[in-house]
N, CA, C, O and CB atoms as a CASP TS submission, in Angstrom:
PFRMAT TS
TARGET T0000
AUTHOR 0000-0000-0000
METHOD Language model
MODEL 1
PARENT N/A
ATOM      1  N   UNK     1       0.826  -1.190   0.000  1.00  0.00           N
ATOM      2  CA  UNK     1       0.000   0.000   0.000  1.00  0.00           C
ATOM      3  C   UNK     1       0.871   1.256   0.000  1.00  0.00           C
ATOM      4  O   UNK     1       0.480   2.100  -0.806  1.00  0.00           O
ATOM      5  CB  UNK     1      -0.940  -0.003   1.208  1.00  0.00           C
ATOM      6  N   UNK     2       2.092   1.629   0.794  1.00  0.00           N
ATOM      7  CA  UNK     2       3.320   2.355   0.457  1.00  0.00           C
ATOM      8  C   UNK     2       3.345   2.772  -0.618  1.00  0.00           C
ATOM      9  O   UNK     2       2.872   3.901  -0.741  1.00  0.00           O
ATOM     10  CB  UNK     2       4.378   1.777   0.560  1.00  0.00           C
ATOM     11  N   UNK     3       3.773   2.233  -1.612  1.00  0.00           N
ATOM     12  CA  UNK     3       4.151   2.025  -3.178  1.00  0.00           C
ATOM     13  C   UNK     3       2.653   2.862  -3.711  1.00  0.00           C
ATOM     14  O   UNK     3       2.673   3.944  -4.299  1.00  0.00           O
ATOM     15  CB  UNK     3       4.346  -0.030  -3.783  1.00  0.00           C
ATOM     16  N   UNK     4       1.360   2.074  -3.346  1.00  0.00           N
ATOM     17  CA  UNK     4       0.658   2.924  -4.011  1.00  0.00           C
ATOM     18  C   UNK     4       0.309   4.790  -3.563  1.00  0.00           C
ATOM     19  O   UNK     4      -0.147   5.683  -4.277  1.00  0.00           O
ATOM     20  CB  UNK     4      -0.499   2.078  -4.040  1.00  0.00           C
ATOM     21  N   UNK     5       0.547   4.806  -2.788  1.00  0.00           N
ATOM     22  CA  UNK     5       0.196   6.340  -1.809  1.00  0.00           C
ATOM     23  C   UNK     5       1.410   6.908  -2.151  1.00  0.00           C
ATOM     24  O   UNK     5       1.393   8.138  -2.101  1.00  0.00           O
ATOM     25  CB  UNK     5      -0.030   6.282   0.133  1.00  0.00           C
ATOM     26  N   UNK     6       2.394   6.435  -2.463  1.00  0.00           N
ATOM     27  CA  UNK     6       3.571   7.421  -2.953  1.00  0.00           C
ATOM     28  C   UNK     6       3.179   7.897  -4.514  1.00  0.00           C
ATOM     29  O   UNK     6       3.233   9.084  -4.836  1.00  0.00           O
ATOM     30  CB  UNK     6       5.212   6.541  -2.938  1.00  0.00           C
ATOM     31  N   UNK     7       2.759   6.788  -5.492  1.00  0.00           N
ATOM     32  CA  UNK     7       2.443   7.099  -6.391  1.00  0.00           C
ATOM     33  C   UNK     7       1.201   8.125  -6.154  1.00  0.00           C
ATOM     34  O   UNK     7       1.412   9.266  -6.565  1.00  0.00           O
ATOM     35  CB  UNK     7       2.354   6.025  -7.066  1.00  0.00           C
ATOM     36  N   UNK     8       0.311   7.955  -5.728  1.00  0.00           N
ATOM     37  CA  UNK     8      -0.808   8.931  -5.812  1.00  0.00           C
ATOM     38  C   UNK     8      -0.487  10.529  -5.341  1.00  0.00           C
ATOM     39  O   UNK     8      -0.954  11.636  -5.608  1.00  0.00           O
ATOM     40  CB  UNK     8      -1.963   8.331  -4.891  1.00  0.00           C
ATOM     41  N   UNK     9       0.690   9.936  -4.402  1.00  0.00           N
ATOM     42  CA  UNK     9       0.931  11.423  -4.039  1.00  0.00           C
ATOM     43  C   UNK     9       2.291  11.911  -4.912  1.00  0.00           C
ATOM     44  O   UNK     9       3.191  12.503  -4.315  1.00  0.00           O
ATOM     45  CB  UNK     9       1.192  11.592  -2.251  1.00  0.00           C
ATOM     46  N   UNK    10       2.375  11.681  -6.110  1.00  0.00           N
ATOM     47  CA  UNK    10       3.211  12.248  -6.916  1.00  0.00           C
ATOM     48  C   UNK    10       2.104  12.570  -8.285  1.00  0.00           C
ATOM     49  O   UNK    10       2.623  13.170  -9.227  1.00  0.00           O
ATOM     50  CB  UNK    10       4.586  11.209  -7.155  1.00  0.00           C
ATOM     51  N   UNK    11       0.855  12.254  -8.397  1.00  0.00           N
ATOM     52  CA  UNK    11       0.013  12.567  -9.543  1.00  0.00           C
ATOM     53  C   UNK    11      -0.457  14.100  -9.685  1.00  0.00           C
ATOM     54  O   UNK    11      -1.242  14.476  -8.814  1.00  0.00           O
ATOM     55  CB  UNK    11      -1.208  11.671  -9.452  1.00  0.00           C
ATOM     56  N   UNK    12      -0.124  14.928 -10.558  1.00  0.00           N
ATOM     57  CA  UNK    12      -0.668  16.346 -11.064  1.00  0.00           C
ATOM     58  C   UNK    12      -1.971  16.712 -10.253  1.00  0.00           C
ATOM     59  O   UNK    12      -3.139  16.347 -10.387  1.00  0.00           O
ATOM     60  CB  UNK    12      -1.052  16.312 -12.751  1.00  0.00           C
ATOM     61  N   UNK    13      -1.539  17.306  -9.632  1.00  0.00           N
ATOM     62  CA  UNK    13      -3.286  17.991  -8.484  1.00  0.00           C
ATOM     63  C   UNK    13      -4.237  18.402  -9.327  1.00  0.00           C
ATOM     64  O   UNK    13      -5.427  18.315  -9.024  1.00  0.00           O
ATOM     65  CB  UNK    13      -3.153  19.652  -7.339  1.00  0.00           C
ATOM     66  N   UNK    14      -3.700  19.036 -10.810  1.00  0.00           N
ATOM     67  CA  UNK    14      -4.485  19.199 -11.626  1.00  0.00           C
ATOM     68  C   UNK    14      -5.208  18.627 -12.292  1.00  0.00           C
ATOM     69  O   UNK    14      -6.211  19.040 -12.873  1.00  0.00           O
ATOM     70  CB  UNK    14      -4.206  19.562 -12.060  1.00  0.00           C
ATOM     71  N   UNK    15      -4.643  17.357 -12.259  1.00  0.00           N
ATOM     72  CA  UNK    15      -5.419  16.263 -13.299  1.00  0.00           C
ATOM     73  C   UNK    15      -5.774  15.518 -12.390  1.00  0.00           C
ATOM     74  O   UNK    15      -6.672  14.813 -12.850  1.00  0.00           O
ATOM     75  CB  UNK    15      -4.638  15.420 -14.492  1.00  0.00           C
ATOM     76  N   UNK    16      -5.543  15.216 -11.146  1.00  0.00           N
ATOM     77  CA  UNK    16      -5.842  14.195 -10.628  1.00  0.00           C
ATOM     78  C   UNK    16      -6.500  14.804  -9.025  1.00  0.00           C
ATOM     79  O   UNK    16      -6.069  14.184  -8.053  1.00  0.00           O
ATOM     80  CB  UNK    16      -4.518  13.206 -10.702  1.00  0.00           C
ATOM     81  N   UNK    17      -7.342  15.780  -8.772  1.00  0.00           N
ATOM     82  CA  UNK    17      -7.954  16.625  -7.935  1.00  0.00           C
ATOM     83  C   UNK    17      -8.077  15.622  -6.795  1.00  0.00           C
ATOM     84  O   UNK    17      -7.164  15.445  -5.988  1.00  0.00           O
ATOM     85  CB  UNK    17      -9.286  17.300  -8.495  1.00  0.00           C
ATOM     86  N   UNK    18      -9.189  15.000  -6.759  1.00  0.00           N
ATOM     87  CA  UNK    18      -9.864  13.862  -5.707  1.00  0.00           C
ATOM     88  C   UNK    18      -8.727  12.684  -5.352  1.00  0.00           C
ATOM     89  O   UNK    18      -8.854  11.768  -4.539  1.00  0.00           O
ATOM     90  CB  UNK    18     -11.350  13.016  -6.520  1.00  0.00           C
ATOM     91  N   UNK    19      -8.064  12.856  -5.845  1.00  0.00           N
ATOM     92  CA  UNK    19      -6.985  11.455  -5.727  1.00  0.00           C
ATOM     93  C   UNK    19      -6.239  12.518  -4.365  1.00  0.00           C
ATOM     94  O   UNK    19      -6.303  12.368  -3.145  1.00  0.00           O
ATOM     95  CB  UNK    19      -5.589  10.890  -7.675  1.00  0.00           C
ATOM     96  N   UNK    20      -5.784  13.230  -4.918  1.00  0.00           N
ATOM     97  CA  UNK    20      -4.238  14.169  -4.230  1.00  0.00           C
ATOM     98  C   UNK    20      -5.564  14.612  -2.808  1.00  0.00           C
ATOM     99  O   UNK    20      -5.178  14.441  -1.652  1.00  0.00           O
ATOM    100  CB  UNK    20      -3.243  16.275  -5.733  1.00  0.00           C
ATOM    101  N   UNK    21      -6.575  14.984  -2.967  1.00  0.00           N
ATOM    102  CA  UNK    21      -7.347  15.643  -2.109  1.00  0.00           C
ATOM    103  C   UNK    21      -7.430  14.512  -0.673  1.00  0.00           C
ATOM    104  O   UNK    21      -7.441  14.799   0.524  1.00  0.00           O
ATOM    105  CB  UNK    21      -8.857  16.025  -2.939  1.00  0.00           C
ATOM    106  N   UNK    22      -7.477  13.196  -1.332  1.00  0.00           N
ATOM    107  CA  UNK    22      -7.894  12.257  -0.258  1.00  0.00           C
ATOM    108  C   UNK    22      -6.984  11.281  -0.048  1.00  0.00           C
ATOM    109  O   UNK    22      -7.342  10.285   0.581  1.00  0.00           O
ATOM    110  CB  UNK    22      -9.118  11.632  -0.495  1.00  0.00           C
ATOM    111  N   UNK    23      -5.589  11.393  -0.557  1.00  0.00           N
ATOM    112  CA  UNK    23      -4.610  10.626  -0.300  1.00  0.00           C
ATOM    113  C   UNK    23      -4.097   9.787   1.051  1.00  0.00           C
ATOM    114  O   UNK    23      -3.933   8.641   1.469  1.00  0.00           O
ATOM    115  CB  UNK    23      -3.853  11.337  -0.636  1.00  0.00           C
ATOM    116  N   UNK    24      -3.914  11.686   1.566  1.00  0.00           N
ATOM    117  CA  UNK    24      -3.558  11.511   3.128  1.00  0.00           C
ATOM    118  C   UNK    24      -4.671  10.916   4.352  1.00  0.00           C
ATOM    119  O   UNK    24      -4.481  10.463   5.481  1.00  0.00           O
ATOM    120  CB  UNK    24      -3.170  13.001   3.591  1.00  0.00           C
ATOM    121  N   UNK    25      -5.631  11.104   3.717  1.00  0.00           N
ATOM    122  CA  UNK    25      -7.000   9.995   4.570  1.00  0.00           C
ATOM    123  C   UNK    25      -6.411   8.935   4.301  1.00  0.00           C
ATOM    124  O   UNK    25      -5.496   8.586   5.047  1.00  0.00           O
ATOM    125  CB  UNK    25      -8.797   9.861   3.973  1.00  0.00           C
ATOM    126  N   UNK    26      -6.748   8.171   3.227  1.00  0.00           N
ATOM    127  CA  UNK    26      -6.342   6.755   2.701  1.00  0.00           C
ATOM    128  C   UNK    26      -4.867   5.961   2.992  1.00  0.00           C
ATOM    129  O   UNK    26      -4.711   4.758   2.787  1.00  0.00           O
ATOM    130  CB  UNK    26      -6.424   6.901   1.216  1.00  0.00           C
ATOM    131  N   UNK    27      -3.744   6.940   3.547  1.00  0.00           N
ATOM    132  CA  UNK    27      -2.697   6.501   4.064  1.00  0.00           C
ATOM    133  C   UNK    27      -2.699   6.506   5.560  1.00  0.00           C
ATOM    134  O   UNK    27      -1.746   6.135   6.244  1.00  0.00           O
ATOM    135  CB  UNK    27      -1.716   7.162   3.546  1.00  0.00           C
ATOM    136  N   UNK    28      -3.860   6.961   6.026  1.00  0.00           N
ATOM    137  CA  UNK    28      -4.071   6.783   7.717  1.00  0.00           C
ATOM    138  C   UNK    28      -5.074   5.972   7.671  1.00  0.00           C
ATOM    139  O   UNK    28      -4.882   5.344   8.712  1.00  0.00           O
ATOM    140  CB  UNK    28      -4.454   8.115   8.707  1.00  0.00           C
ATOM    141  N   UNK    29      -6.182   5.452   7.123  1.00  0.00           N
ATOM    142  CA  UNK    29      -7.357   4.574   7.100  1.00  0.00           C
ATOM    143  C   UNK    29      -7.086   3.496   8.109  1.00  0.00           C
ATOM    144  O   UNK    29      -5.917   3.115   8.161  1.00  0.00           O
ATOM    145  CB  UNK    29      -7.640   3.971   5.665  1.00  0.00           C
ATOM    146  N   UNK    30      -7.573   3.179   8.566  1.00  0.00           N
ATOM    147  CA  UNK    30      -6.900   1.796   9.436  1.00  0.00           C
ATOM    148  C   UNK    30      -8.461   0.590   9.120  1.00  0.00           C
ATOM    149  O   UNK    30      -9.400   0.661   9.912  1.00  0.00           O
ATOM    150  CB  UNK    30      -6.539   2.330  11.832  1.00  0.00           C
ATOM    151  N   UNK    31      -8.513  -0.270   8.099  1.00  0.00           N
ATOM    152  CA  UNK    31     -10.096  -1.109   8.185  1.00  0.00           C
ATOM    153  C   UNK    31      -9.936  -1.521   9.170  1.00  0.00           C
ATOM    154  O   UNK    31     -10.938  -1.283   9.845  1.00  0.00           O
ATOM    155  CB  UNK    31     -10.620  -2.279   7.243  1.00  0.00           C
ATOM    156  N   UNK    32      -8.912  -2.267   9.944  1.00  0.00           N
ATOM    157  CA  UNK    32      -9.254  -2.865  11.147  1.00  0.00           C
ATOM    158  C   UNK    32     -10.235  -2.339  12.366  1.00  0.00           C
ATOM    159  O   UNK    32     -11.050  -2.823  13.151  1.00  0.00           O
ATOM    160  CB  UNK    32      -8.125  -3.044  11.618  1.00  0.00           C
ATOM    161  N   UNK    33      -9.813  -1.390  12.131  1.00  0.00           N
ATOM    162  CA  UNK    33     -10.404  -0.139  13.545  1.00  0.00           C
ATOM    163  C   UNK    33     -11.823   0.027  12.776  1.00  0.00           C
ATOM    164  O   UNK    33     -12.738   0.126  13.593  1.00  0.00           O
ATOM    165  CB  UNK    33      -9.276   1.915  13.786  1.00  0.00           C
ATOM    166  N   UNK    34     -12.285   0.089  11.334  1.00  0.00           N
ATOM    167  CA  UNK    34     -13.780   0.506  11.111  1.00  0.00           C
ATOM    168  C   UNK    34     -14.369  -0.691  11.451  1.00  0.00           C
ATOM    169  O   UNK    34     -15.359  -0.671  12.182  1.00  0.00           O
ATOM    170  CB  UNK    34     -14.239   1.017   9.615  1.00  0.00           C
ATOM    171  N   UNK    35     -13.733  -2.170  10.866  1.00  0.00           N
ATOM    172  CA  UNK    35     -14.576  -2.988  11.405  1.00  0.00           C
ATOM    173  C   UNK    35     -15.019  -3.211  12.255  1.00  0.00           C
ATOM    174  O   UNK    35     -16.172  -3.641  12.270  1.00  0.00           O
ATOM    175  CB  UNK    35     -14.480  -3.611  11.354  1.00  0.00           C
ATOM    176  N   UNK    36     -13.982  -2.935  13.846  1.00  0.00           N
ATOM    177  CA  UNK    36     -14.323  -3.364  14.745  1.00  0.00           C
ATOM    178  C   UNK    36     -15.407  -2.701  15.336  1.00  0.00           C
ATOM    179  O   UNK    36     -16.261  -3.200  16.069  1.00  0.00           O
ATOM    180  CB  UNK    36     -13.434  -3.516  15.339  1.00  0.00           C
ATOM    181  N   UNK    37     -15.239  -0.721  14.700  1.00  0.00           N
ATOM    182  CA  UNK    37     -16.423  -0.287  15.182  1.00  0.00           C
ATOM    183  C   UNK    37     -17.585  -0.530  14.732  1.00  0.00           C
ATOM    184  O   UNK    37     -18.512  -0.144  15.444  1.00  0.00           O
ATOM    185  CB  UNK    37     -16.423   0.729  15.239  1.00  0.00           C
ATOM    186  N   UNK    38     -17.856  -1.081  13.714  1.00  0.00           N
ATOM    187  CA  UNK    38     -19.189  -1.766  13.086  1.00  0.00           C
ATOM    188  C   UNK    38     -19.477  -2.915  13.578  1.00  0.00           C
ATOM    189  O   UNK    38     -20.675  -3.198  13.597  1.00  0.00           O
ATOM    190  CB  UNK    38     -19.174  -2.021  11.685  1.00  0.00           C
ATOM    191  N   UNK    39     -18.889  -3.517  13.902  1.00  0.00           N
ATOM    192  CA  UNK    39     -19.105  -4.613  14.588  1.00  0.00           C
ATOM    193  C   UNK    39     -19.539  -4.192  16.519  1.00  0.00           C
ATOM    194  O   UNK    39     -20.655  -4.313  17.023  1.00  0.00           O
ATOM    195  CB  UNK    39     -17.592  -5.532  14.264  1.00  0.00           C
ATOM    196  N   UNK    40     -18.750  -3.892  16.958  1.00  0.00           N
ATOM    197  CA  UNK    40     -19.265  -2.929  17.945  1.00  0.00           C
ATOM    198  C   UNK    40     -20.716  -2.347  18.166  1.00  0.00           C
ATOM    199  O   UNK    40     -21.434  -2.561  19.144  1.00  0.00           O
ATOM    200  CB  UNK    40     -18.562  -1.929  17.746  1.00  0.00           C
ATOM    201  N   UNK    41     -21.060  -1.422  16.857  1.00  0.00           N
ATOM    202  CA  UNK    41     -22.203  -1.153  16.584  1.00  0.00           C
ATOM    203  C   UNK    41     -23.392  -2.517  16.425  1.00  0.00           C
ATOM    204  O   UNK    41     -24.416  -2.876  17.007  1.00  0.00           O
ATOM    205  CB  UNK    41     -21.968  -0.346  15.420  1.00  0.00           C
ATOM    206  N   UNK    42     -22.996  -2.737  15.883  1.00  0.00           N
ATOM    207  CA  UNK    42     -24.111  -4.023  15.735  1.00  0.00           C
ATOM    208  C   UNK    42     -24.195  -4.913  16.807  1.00  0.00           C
ATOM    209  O   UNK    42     -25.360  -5.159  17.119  1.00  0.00           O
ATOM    210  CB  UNK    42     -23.820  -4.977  14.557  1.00  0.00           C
ATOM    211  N   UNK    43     -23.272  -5.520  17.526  1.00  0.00           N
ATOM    212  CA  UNK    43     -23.548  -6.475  18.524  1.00  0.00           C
ATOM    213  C   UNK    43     -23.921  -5.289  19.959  1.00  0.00           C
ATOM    214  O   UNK    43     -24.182  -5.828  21.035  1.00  0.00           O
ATOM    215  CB  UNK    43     -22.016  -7.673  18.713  1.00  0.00           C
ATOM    216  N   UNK    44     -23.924  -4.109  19.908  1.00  0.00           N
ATOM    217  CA  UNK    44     -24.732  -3.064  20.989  1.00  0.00           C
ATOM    218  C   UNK    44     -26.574  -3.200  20.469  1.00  0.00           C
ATOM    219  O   UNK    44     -27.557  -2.915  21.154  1.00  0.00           O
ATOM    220  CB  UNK    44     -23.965  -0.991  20.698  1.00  0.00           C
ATOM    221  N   UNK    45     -26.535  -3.665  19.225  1.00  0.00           N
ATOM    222  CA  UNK    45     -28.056  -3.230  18.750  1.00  0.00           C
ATOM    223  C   UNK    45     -28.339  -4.431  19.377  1.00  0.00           C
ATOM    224  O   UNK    45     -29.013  -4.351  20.405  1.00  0.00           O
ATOM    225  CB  UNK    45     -28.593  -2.967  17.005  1.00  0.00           C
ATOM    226  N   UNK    46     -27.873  -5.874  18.883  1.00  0.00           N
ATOM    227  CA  UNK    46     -28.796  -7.348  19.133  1.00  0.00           C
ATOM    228  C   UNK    46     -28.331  -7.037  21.186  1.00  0.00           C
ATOM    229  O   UNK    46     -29.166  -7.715  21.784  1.00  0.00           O
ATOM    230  CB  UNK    46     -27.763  -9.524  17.933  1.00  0.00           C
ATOM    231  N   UNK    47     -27.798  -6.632  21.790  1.00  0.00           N
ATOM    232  CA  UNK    47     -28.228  -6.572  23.036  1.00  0.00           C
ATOM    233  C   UNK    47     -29.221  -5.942  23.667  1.00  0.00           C
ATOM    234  O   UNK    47     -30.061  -6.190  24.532  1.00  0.00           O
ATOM    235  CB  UNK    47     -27.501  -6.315  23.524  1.00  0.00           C
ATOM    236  N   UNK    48     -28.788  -4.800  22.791  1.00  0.00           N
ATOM    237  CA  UNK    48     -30.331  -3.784  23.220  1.00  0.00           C
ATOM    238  C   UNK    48     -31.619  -4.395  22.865  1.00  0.00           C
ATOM    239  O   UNK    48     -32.471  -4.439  23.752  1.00  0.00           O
ATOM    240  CB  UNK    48     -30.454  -2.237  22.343  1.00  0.00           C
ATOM    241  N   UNK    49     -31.876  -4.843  21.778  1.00  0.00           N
ATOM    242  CA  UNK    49     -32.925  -5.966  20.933  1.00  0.00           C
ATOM    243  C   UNK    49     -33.558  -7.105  22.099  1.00  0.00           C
ATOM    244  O   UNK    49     -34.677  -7.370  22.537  1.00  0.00           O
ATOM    245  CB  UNK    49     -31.855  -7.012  19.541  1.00  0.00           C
ATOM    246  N   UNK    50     -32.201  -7.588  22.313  1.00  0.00           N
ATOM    247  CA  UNK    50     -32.369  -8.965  22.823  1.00  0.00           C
ATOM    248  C   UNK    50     -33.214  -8.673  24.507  1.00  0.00           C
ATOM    249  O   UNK    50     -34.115  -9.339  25.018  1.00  0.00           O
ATOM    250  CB  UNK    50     -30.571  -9.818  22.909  1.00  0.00           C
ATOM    251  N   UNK    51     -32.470  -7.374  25.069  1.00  0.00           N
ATOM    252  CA  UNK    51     -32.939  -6.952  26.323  1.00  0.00           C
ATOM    253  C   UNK    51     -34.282  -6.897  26.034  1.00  0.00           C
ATOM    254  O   UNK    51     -35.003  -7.692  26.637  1.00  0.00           O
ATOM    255  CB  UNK    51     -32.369  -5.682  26.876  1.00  0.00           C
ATOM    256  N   UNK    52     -34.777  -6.141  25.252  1.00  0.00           N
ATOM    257  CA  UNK    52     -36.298  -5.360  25.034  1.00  0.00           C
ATOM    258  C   UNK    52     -37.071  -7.237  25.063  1.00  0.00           C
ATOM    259  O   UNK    52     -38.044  -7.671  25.680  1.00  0.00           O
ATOM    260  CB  UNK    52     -36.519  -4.025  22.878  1.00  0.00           C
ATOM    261  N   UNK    53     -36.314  -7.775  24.318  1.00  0.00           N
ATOM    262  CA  UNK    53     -37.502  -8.959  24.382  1.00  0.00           C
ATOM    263  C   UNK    53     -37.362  -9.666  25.275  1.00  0.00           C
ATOM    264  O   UNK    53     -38.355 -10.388  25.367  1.00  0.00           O
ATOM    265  CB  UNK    53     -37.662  -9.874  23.349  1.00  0.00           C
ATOM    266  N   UNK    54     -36.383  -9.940  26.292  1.00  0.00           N
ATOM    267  CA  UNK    54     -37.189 -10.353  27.278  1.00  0.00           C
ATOM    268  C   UNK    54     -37.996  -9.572  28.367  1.00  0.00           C
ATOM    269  O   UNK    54     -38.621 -10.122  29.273  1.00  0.00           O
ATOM    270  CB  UNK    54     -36.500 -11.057  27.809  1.00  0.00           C
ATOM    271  N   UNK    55     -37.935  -8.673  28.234  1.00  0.00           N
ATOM    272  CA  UNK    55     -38.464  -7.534  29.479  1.00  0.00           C
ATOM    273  C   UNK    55     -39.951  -7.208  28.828  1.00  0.00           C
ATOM    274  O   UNK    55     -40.635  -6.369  29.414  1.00  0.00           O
ATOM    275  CB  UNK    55     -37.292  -5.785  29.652  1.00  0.00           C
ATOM    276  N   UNK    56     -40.459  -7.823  27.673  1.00  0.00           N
ATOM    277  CA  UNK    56     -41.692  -7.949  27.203  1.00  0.00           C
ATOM    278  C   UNK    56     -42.521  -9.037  27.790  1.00  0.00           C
ATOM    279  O   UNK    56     -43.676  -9.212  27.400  1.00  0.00           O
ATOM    280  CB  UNK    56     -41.603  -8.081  25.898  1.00  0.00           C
TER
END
């Protein structure tokens, strides 16, 4: 991934606007860390879920 973010960050800002604009996001991105917060997210919902039905 190195290799590619060096290349992107050597492409013409002019020609290549959205690339150069969002580079430096995409070289800090971490998926590990989104998954876990989605996952996070979701197993908070089936507890909350799961609570409500038995307290019905």
């Amino acid at each position: 991934m190195d290799a590619s973010i060096g290349q992107w960050r050597d492409l013409d800002p002019e020609e290549f606007p959205f690339t150069r604009f969002t580079v430096e996001e995409v070289a800090i991105h971490d998926d590990a860390e989104q998954f876990r917060a989605g996952l996070e997210l979701v197993l908070a919902g089936l507890s909350e879920q799961a609570a409500r039905q038995v307290t019905q």
